[in-house]
C-alpha positions in Angstrom: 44.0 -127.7 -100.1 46.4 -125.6 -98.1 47.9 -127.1 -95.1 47.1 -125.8 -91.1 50.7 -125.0 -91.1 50.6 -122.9 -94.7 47.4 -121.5 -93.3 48.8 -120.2 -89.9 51.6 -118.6 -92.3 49.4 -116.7 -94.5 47.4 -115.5 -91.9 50.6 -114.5 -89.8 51.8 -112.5 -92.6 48.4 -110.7 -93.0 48.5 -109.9 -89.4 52.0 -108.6 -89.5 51.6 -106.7 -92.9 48.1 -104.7 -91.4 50.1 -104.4 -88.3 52.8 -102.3 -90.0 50.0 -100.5 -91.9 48.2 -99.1 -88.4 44.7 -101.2 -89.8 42.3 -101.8 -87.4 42.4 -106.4 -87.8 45.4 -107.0 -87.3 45.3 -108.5 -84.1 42.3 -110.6 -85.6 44.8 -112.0 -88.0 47.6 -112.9 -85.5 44.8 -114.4 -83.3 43.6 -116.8 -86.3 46.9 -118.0 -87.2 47.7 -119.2 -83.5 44.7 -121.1 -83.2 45.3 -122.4 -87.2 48.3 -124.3 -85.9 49.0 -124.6 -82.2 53.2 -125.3 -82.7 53.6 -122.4 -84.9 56.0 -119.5 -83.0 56.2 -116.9 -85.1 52.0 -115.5 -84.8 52.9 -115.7 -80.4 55.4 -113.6 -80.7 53.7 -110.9 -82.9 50.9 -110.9 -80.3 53.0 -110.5 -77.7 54.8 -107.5 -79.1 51.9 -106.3 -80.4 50.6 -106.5 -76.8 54.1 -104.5 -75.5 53.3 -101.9 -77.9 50.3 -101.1 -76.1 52.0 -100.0 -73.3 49.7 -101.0 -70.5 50.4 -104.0 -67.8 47.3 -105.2 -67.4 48.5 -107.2 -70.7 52.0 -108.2 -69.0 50.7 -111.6 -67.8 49.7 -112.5 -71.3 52.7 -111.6 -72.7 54.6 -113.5 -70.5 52.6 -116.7 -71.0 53.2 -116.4 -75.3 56.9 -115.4 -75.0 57.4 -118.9 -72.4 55.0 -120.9 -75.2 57.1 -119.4 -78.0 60.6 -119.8 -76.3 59.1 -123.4 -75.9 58.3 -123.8 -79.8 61.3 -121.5 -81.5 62.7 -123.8 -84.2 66.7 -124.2 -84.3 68.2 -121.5 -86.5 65.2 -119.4 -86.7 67.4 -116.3 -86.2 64.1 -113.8 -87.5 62.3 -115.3 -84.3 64.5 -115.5 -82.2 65.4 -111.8 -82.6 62.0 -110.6 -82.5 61.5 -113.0 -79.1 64.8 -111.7 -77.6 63.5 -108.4 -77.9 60.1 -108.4 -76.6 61.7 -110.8 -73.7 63.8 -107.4 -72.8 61.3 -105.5 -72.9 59.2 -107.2 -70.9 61.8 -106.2 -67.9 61.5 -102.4 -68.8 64.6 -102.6 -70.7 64.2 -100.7 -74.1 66.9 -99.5 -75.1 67.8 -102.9 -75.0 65.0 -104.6 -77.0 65.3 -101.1 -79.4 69.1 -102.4 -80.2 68.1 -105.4 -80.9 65.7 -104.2 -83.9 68.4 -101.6 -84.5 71.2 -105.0 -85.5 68.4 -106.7 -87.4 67.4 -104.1 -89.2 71.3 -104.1 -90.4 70.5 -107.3 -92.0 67.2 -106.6 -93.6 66.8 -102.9 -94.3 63.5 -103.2 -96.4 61.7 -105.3 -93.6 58.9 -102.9 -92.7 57.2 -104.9 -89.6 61.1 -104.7 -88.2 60.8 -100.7 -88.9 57.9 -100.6 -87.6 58.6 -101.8 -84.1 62.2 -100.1 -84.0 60.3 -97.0 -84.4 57.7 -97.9 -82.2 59.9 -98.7 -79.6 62.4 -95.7 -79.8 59.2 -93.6 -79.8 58.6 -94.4 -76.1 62.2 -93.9 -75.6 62.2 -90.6 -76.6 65.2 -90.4 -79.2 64.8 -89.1 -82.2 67.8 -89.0 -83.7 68.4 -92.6 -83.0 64.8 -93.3 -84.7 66.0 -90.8 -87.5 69.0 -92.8 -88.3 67.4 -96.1 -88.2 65.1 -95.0 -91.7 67.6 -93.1 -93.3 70.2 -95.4 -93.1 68.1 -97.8 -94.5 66.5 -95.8 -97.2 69.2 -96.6 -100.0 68.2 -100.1 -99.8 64.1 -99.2 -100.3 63.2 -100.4 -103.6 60.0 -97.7 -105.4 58.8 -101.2 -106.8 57.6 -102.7 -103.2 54.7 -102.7 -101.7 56.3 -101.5 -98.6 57.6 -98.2 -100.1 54.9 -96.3 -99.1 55.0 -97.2 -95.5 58.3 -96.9 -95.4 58.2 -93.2 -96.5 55.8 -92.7 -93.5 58.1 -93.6 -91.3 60.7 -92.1 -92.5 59.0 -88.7 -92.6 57.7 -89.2 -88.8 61.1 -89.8 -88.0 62.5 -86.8 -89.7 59.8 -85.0 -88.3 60.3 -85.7 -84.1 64.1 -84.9 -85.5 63.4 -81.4 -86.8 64.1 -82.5 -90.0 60.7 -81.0 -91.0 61.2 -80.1 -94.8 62.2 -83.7 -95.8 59.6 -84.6 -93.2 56.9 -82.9 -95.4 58.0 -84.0 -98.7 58.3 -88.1 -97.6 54.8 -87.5 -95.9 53.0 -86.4 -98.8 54.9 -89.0 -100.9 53.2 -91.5 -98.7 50.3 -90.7 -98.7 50.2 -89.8 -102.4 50.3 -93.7 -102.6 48.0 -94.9 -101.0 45.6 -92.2 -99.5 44.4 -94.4 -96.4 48.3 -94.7 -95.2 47.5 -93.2 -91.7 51.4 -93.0 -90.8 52.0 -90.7 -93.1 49.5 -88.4 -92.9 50.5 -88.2 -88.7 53.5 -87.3 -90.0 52.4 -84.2 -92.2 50.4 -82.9 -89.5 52.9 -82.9 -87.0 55.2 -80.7 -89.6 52.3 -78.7 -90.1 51.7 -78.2 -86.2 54.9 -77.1 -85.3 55.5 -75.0 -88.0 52.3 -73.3 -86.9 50.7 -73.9 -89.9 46.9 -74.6 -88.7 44.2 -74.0 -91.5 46.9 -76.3 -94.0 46.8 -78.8 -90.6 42.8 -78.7 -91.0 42.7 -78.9 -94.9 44.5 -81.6 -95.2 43.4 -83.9 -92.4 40.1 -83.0 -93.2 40.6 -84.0 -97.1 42.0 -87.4 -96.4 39.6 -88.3 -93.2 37.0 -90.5 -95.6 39.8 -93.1 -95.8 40.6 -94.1 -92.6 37.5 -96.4 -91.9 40.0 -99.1 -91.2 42.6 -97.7 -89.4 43.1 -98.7 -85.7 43.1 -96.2 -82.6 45.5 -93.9 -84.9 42.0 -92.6 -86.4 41.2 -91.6 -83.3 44.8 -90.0 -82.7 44.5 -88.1 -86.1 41.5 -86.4 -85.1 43.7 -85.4 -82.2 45.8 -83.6 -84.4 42.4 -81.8 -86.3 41.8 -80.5 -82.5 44.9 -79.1 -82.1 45.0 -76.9 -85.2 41.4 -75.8 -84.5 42.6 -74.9 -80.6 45.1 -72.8 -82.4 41.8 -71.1 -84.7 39.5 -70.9 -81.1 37.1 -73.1 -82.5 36.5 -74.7 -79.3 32.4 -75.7 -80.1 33.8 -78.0 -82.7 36.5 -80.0 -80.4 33.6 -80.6 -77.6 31.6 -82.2 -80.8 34.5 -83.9 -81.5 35.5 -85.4 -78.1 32.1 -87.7 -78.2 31.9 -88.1 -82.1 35.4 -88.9 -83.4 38.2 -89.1 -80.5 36.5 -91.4 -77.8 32.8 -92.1 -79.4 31.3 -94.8 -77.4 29.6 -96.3 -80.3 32.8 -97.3 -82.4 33.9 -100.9 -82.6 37.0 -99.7 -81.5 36.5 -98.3 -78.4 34.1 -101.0 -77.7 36.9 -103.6 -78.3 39.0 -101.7 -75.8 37.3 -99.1 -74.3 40.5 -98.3 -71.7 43.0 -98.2 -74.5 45.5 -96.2 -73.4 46.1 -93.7 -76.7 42.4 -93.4 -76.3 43.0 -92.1 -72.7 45.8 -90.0 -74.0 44.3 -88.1 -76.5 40.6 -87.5 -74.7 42.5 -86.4 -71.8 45.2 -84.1 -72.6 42.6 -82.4 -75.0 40.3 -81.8 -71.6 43.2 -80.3 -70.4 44.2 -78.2 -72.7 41.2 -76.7 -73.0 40.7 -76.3 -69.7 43.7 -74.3 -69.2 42.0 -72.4 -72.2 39.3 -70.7 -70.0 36.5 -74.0 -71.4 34.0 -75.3 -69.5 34.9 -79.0 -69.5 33.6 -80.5 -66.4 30.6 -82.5 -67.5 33.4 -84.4 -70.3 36.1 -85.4 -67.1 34.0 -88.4 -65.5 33.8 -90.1 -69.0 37.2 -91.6 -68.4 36.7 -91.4 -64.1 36.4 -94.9 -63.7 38.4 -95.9 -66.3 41.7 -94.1 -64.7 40.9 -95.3 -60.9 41.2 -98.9 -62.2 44.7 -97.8 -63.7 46.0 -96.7 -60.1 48.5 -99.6 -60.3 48.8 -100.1 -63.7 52.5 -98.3 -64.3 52.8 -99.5 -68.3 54.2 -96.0 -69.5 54.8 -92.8 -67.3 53.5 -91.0 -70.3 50.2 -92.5 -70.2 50.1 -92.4 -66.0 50.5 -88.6 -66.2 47.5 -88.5 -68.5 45.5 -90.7 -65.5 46.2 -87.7 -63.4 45.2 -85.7 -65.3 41.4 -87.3 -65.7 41.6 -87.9 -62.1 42.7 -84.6 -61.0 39.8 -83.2 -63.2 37.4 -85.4 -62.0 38.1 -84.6 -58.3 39.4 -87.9 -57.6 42.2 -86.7 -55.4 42.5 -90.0 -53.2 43.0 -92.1 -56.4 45.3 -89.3 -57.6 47.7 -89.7 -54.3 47.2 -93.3 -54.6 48.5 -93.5 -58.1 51.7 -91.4 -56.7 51.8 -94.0 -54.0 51.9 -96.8 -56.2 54.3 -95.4 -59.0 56.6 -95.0 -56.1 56.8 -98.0 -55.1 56.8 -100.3 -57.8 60.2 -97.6 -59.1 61.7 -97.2 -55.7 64.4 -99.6 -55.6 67.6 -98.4 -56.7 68.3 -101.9 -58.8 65.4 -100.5 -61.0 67.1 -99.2 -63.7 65.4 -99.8 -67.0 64.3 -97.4 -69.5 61.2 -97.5 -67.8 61.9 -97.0 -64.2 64.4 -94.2 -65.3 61.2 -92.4 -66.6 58.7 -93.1 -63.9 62.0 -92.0 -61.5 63.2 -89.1 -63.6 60.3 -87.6 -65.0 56.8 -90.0 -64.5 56.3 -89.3 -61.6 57.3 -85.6 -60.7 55.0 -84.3 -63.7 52.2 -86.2 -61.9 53.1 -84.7 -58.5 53.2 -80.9 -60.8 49.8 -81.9 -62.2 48.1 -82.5 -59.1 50.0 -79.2 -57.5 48.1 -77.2 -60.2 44.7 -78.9 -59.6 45.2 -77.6 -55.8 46.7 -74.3 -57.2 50.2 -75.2 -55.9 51.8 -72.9 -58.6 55.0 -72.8 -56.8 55.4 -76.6 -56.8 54.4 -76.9 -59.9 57.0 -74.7 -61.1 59.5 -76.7 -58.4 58.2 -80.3 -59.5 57.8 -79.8 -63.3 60.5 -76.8 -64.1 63.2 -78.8 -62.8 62.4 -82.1 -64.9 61.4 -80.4 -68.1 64.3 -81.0 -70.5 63.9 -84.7 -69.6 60.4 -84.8 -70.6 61.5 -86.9 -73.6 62.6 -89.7 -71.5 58.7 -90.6 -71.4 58.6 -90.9 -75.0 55.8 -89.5 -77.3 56.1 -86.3 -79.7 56.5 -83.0 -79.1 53.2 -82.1 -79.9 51.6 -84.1 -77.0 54.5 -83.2 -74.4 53.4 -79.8 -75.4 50.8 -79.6 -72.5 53.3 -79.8 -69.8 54.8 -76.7 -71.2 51.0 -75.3 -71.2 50.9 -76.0 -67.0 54.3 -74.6 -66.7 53.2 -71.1 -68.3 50.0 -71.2 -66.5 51.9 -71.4 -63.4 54.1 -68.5 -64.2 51.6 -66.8 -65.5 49.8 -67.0 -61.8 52.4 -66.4 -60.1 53.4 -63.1 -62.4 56.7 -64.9 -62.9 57.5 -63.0 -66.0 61.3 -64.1 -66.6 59.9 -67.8 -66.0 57.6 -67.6 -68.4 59.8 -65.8 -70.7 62.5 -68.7 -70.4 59.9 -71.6 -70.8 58.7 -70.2 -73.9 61.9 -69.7 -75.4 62.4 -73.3 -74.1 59.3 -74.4 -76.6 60.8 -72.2 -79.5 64.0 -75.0 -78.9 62.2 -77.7 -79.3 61.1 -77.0 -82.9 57.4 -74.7 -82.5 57.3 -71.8 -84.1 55.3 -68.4 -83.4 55.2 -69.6 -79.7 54.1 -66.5 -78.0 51.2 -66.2 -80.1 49.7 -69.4 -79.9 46.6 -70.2 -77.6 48.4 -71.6 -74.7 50.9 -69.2 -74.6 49.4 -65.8 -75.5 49.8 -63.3 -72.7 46.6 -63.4 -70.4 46.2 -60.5 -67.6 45.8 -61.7 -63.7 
């Protein structure tokens, strides 16, 4: 019969292993081997990066409590843990360029480790730095050996880090590879349709999510995010009936497990409301869809885990008509960042960038286009310091041509489309958001 302690092992391996492969019970994993064997510091310390990764403080208390019980249990010598704790320690002070070079010096030691690849990548993500993600995977790929069970995953990675790096031919190829594997890898079939997206190339974007869809029953919230991507390529084809099925039925359903589980996830929030946004700005009638996430975003008024995700909270709230919660969430973001000793990665984005774009996106609800062009024009070659991809920072390009386009700012709009076309997207003036619409 297998010990507690060779129990809580197994199990933490499991957890770690459908971590790294975006499933949907990982956590469930993590959760059992903690409570298989009480002094066991390895499963706390997953959880609690697992937790970071979420990038939402209502978790931060948690976190705090399993990295002080881990720190309390870390065996001598255990240089694994102790890396992994050291680095969600950092980033548990906003620090993550910090906690990213610490992933970045063990992955120098063990280049195959995919759970370590996956959390460098996660974490540079949010930083906003490609390159640095890029070089991470491919200076590890000569160590990958075809024979491990990991060499699928690994390709994914590798091909969404090639991707956000413009690297988009090699991006393709490791994609497909991936997926080729195993047709459930969720990774890599993000990574092929954002290669697909910015090269414009929308009805291959809708055959091939659409082909691969029936296996992602297990995935976590990145099923949810995939059919983010369908929406975009069907934005791009005017099939707007089909994303306002889709908002209720595969991006934010209220009957899945998922969003059940965690019903103000914050990728959730993401994707449901940059979508309403998007197609707002579209000419679409999305009123009656705003409230869904209403109450949801008031609570998050004071909840300052990402500056992506809090411009996203304006954006419900601006669209729901909450316009006191919207100046209270400026009020708070300033506060918590306003002290000049703040100087993490994450203050730097609230300061830099956070919390401009949410003053820009509230300007446009009041149609402010002037200080939407003052407030967001002047930030947006930082936009990267919030992290995410290209493809979701894309709708702050969309408000910055709307403006123009109201204000008849031709040579604006002319220079922030040729801004887009830098950034890796091709056939910009002829996509949806960026066609030429008469005042």
């Amino acid at each position: 019969m297998m010990s507690t302690s060779t129990s809580a092992h197994e199990l933490c391996a499991t957890g770690m292993n459908q971590m790294a492969r975006f499933q949907a019970d990982a956590m469930s994993y993590i959760q059992a081997s903690i409570e298989a064997d009480e002094n066991y510091c390895l499963p706390l310390i997953v959880k609690a990066s697992m937790l970071r990764g979420a990038n939402d403080a209502r978790f931060n208390a948690e976190i705090d409590q399993l990295i002080n019980r881990a720190h309390s249990l870390l065996p001598a010598n255990a240089s694994f843990e102790s890396g992994l704790l050291n680095a969600v320690t950092v980033a548990s002070t906003g620090k993550g360029v910090e906690a990213a070079t610490i992933y970045d010096q063990m992955l120098n030691a063990e280049p195959n480790n995919l759970f370590l690849h996956v959390l460098a990548q996660e974490k540079i993500f949010w930083l906003g730095e490609a390159q640095w993600m890029r070089d991470i995977t491919e200076r590890a790929a000569a160590s990958w050996k075809k024979s491990s069970d990991d060499y699928g995953p690994l390709l994914s990675l590798r091909a969404f880090a090639n991707e956000e790096a413009g690297f988009y031919k090699e991006a393709e190829y490791y994609g497909r590879a991936a997926v080729e594997i195993d047709p459930s890898d969720v990774w890599g079939a993000h990574a092929v349709a954002h290669v697909l997206v910015m090269n414009g190339q929308m009805q291959e974007g809708i055959n091939w999510l659409q082909g691969l869809s029936g296996h992602w029953e297990n995935a976590n919230q990145m099923r949810h995010h995939l059919w983010w991507h369908f929406c975009l390529f069907l934005i791009e084809l005017g099939d707007y009936p089909r994303i306002i099925e889709l908002l209720d039925t595969e991006i934010r359903n209220l009957e899945s497990p998922l969003i059940k589980a965690s019903p103000a996830a914050t990728i959730d929030i993401n994707n449901y409301g940059s979508l309403l946004m998007r197609l707002e700005l579209y000419g679409v009638d999305v009123s009656s869809h705003w409230h869904k996430l209403g109450s949801i975003c008031a609570d998050r008024v004071s909840n300052h885990g990402s500056a992506f995700s809090n411009t996203h909270d304006m954006m419900v709230l601006c669209g729901c008509g909450q316009l006191d919660q919207a100046n209270d969430l400026l009020v708070s973001m300033k506060r918590q960042f306003a002290a000049p000793e703040e100087t993490g990665s994450l203050a730097l984005s609230f300061k830099v960038v956070g919390i401009p774009v949410c003053e820009a996106i509230l300007a446009h609800r009041q149609g402010d286009y002037l200080q939407v062009l003052n407030k967001l024009g002047n930030v947006r070659h930082q936009l990267q310091m919030m992290g995410a991809s290209h493809a979701q920072r894309d709708v702050y390009f969309h408000l910055l041509v709307n403006a123009a386009t109201c204000l008849q700012r031709d040579e604006l709009r002319q220079i922030f489309i040729r801004d887009i076309e830098r950034l890796g997207f091709s056939e910009v003036p002829e996509r949806a958001a960026y066609k030429r619409k008469i005042i």
